[in-house]
C-alpha positions as CSV (number, residue, x, y, z in Angstrom):
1,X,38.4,6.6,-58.3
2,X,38.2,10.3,-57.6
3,X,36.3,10.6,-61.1
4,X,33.9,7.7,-60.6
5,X,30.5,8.6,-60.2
6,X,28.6,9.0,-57.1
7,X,31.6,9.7,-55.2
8,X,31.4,13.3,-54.5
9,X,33.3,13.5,-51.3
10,X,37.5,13.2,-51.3
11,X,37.5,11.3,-48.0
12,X,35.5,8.1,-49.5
13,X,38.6,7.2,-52.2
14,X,40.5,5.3,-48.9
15,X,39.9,2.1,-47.8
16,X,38.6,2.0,-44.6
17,X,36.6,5.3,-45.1
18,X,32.9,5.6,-44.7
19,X,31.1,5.1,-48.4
20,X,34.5,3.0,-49.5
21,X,32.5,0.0,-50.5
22,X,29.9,2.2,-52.3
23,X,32.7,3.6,-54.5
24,X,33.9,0.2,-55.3
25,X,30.8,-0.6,-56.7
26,X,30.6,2.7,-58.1
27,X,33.6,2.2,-59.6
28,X,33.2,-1.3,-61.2
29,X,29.8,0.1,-63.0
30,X,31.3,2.8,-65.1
31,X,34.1,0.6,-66.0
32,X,31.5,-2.1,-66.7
33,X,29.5,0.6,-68.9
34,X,33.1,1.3,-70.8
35,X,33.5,-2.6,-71.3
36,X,30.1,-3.3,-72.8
37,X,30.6,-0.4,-75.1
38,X,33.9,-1.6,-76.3
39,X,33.3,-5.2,-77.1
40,X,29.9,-4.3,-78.6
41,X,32.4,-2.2,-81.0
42,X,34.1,-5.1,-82.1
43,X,37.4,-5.1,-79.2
44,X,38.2,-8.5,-79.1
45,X,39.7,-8.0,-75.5
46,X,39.3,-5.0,-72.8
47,X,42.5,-5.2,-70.3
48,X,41.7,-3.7,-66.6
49,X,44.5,-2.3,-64.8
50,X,44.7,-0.1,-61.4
51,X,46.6,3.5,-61.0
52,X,44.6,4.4,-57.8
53,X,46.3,3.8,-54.5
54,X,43.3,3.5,-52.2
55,X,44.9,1.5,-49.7
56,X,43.4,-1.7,-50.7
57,X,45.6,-4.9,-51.1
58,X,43.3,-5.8,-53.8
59,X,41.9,-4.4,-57.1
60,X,39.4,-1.7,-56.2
61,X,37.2,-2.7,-58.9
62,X,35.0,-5.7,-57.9
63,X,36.5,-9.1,-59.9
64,X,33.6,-10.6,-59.3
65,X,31.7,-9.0,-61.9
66,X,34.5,-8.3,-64.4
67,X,32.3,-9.4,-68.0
68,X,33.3,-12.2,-70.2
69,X,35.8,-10.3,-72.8
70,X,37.7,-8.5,-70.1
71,X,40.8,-9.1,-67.7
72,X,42.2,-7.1,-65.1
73,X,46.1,-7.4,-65.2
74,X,47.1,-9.0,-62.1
75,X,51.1,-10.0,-62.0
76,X,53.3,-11.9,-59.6
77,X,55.6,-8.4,-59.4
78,X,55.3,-4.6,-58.6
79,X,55.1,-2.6,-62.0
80,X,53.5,0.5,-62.7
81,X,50.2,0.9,-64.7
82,X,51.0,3.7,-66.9
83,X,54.5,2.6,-68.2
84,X,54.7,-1.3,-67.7
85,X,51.3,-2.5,-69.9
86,X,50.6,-0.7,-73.0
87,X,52.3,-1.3,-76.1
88,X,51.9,-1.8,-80.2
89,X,49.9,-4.9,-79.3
90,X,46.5,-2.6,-78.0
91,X,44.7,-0.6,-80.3
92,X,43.5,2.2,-77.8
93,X,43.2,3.3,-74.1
94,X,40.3,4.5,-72.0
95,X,41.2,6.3,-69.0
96,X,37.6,6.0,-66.5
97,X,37.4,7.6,-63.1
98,X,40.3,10.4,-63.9
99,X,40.7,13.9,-62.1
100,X,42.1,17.4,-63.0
101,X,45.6,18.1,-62.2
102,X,47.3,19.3,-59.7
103,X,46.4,23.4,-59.0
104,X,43.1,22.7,-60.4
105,X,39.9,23.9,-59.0
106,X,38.3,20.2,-60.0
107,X,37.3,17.4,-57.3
108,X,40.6,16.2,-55.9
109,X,42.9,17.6,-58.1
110,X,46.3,15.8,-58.2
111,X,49.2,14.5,-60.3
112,X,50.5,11.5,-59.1
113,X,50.5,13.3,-55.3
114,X,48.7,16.9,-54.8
115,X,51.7,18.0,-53.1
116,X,53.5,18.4,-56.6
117,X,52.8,19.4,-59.9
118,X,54.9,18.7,-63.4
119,X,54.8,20.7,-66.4
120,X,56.6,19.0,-69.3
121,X,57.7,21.7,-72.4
122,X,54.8,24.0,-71.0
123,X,52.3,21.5,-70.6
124,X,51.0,21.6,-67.0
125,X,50.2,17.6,-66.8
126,X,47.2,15.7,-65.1
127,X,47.6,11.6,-65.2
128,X,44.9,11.5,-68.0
129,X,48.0,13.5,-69.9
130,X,50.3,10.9,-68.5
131,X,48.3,8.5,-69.8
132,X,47.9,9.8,-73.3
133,X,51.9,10.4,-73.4
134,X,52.9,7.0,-72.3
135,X,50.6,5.3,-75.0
136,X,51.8,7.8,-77.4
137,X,55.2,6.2,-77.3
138,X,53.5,3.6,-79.2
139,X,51.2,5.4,-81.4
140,X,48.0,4.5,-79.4
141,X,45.6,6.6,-79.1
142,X,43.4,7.6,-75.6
143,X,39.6,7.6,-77.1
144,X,37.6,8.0,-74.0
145,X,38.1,9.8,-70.4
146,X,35.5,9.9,-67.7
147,X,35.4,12.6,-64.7
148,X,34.2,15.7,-63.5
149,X,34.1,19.3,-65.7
150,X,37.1,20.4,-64.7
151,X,38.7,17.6,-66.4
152,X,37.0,17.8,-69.6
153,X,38.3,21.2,-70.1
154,X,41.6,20.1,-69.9
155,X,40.9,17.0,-72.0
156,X,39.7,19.1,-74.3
157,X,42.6,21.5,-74.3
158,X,45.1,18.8,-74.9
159,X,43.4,16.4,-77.1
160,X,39.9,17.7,-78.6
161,X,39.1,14.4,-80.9
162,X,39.5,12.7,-77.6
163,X,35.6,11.7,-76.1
164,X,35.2,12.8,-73.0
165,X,32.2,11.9,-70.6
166,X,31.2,14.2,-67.6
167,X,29.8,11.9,-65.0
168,X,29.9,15.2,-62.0
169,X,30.6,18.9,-61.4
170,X,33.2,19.8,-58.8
171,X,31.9,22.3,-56.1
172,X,35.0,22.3,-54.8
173,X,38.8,20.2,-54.5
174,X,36.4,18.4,-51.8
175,X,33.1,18.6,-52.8
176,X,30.9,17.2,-56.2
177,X,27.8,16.4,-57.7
178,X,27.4,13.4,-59.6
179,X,24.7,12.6,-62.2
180,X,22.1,10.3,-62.2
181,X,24.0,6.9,-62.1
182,X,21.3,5.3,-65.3
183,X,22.2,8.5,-67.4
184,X,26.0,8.1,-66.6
185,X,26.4,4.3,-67.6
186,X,24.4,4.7,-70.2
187,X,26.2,7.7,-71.7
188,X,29.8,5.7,-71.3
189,X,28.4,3.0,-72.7
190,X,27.6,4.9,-75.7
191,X,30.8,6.9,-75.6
192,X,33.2,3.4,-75.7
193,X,31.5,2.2,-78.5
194,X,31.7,5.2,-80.3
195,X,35.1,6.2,-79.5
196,X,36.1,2.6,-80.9
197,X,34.3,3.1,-84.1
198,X,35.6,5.7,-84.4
199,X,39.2,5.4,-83.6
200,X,40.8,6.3,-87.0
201,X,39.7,10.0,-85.3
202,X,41.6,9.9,-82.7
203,X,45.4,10.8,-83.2
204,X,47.7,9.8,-80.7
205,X,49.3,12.3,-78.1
206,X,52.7,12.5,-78.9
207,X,53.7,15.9,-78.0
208,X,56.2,14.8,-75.5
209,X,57.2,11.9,-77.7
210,X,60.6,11.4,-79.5
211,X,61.9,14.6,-78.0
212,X,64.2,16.0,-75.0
213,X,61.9,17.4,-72.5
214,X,61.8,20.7,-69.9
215,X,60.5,19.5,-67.0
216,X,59.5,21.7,-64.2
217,X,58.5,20.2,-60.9
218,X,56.4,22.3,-58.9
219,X,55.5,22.1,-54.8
220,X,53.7,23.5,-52.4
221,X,56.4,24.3,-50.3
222,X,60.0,25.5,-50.0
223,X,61.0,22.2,-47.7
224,X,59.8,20.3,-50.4
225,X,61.9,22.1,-53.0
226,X,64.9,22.0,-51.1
227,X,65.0,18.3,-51.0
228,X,64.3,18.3,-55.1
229,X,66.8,20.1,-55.8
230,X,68.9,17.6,-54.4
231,X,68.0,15.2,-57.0
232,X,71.3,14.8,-59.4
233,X,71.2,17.6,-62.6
234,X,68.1,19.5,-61.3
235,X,68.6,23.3,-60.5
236,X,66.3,25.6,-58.6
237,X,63.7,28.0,-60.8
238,X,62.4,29.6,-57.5
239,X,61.8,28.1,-54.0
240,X,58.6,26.4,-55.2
241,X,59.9,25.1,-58.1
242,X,63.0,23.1,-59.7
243,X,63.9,22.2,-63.2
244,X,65.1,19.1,-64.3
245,X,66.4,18.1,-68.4
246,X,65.4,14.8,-69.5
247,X,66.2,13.0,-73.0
248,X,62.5,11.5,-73.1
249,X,59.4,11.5,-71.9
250,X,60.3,8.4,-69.3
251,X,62.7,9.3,-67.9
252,X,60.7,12.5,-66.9
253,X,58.1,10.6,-65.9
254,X,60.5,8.3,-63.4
255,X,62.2,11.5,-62.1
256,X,58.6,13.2,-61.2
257,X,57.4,10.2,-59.7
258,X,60.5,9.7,-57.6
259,X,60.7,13.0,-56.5
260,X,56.8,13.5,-55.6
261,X,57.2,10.6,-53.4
262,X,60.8,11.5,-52.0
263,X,59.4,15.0,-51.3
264,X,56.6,14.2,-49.7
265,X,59.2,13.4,-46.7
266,X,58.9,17.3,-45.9
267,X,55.0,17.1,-45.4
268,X,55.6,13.9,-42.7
269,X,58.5,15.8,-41.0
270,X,56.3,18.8,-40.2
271,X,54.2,16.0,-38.9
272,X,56.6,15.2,-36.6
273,X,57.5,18.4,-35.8
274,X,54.1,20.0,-35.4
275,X,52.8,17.1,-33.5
276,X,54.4,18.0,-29.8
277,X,52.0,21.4,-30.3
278,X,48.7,19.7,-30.7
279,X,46.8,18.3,-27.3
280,X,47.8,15.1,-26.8
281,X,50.2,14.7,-29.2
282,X,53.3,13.9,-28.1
283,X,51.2,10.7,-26.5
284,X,50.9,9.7,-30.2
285,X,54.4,9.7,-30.8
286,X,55.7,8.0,-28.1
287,X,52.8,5.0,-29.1
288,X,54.5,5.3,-32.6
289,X,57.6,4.8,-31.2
290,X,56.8,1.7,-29.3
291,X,55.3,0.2,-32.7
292,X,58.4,0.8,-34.1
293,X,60.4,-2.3,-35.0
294,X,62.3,-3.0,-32.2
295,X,66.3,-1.7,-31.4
296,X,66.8,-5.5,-31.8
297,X,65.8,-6.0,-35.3
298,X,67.3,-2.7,-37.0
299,X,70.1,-4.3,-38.1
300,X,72.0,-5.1,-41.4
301,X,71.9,-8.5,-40.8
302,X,69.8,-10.1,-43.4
303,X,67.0,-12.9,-42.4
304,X,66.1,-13.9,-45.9
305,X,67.3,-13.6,-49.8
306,X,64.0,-11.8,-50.8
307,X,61.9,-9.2,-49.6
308,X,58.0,-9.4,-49.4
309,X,57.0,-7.0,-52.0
310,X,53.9,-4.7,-51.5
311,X,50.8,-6.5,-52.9
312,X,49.5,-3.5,-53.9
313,X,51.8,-3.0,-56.9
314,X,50.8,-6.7,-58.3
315,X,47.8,-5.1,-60.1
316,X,49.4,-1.9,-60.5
317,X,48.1,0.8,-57.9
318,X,50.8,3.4,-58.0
């Protein structure tokens, strides 16, 4: 979502946030626009699925208006959108709403979180990358990414026959200015049919296919590295940075999104620790406290077979 147009401030990608719904529909009308291109090129099905994690229990695009020709991929099970759906069986991806990676001067830079940053045998990764490399492991090509400038540079670096369609220039990690919304849905339009037709173009990106990769996970601060380099085989490059061997590009992959979740324990802790310092705060955490399960029920003692899993992971929101 933070490369959809018309959201041009970070804080409006969370549910709940002022300008949330706008974005939503925001959102649903440049993947609309891809869609209508698509199937006008001949795709004999477009399949939807969700890598943001807004918040939102449900699909931030709005089913109501998903087009004939087109399903989102909503499963009775967590899975992950960029590992667990493609295959041989699709022909290409399109990638719409992406942002730069994480370091990057674009709007909301990230890679997976902001508070880390993976480079894989020298290339410094954003999740349109991720993307590319995942349906590279079955010779699929990415044809068509949306988002801001900054983005299309690095597109452009990593795969040039890949379209690419700016829909906003980043003022800053926080700040952007979108297009006019007509001239943006019409351009992806244009772009997805194009793209398809031209597929034969497009060569897959399988740089960090088929080979052993040198993964180095960066972060923002030395906490955060310390608890990396906890993780079994990696070693410490320099306190903002461990390294970490991997015989393929997945299991890289599931080591960097482990860790950039396990390490963003260290930015909650100085939460926590910071907290008593601010006015009022030590108020908060004893409410926090008192919302905590109670002593009662933090026990070993099972109360069921199964666990409830999180409905966001059913239609694949990392």
């Amino acid at each position: 979502m933070e490369g959809v147009t018309d959201v041009d401030a970070s804080s409006t990608v969370l549910i709940g946030a002022e300008g949330f719904s706008a974005a939503r529909e925001s959102l649903t009308e440049d993947v609309n626009a891809a869609i209508r291109g698509l199937l006008k090129a001949g795709a004999h099905e477009v399949v939807l699925t969700d890598s943001h994690g807004s918040g939102n229990p449900e699909p931030d695009y709005l089913m109501g208006q998903l087009p004939p020709g087109a399903r989102h991929e909503i499963r009775d099970h967590a899975y992950d959108p960029y590992i667990d759906v493609m295959d041989s069986s699709f022909s290409a991806v399109v990638a719409i709403g992406m942002h730069a990676g994480s370091g990057e001067t674009g709007f909301a830079p990230h890679t997976v979180l902001p508070y880390s940053r993976w480079i894989a045998n020298g290339h410094a990764l954003n999740e349109s990358m991720i993307v590319a490399a995942s349906a590279g492991r079955y010779n699929v090509p990415l044809i068509l990414v949306t988002g801001d400038d900054v983005l299309g540079r690095e597109v452009q670096s990593f795969s040039p026959e890949t379209s690419f369609v700016t829909v906003k220039t980043a003022v800053s990690i926080s700040v952007a200015e979108s297009r006019p919304r007509l001239d943006v849905t019409n351009d992806i339009t244009l772009a997805a049919e194009r793209a398809l037709r031209q597929i034969d173009r497009v060569r897959p990106w399988t740089a960090l296919v088929n080979t052993p990769l040198h993964n180095e996970f960066g972060y923002r601060t030395e906490q955060q590295t310390a608890l990396a380099a906890i993780y079994p085989g990696a070693r410490v490059l320099n306190n903002k940075a461990v390294v970490l061997e991997t015989p393929t590009f997945l299991d890289g992959y599931l080591a960097y999104r482990a860790l950039s979740s396990y390490t963003f324990l260290a930015h909650m802790r100085w939460i926590v620790e910071t907290m008593p310092e601010v006015k009022g705060g030590n108020e908060v955490l004893s409410e926090l406290a008192e919302r905590f399960p109670p002593r009662s029920e933090r026990t070993f003692t099972p109360s069921s077979d199964t666990i409830q899993l999180d409905a966001l992971a059913r239609h694949g929101s990392k």
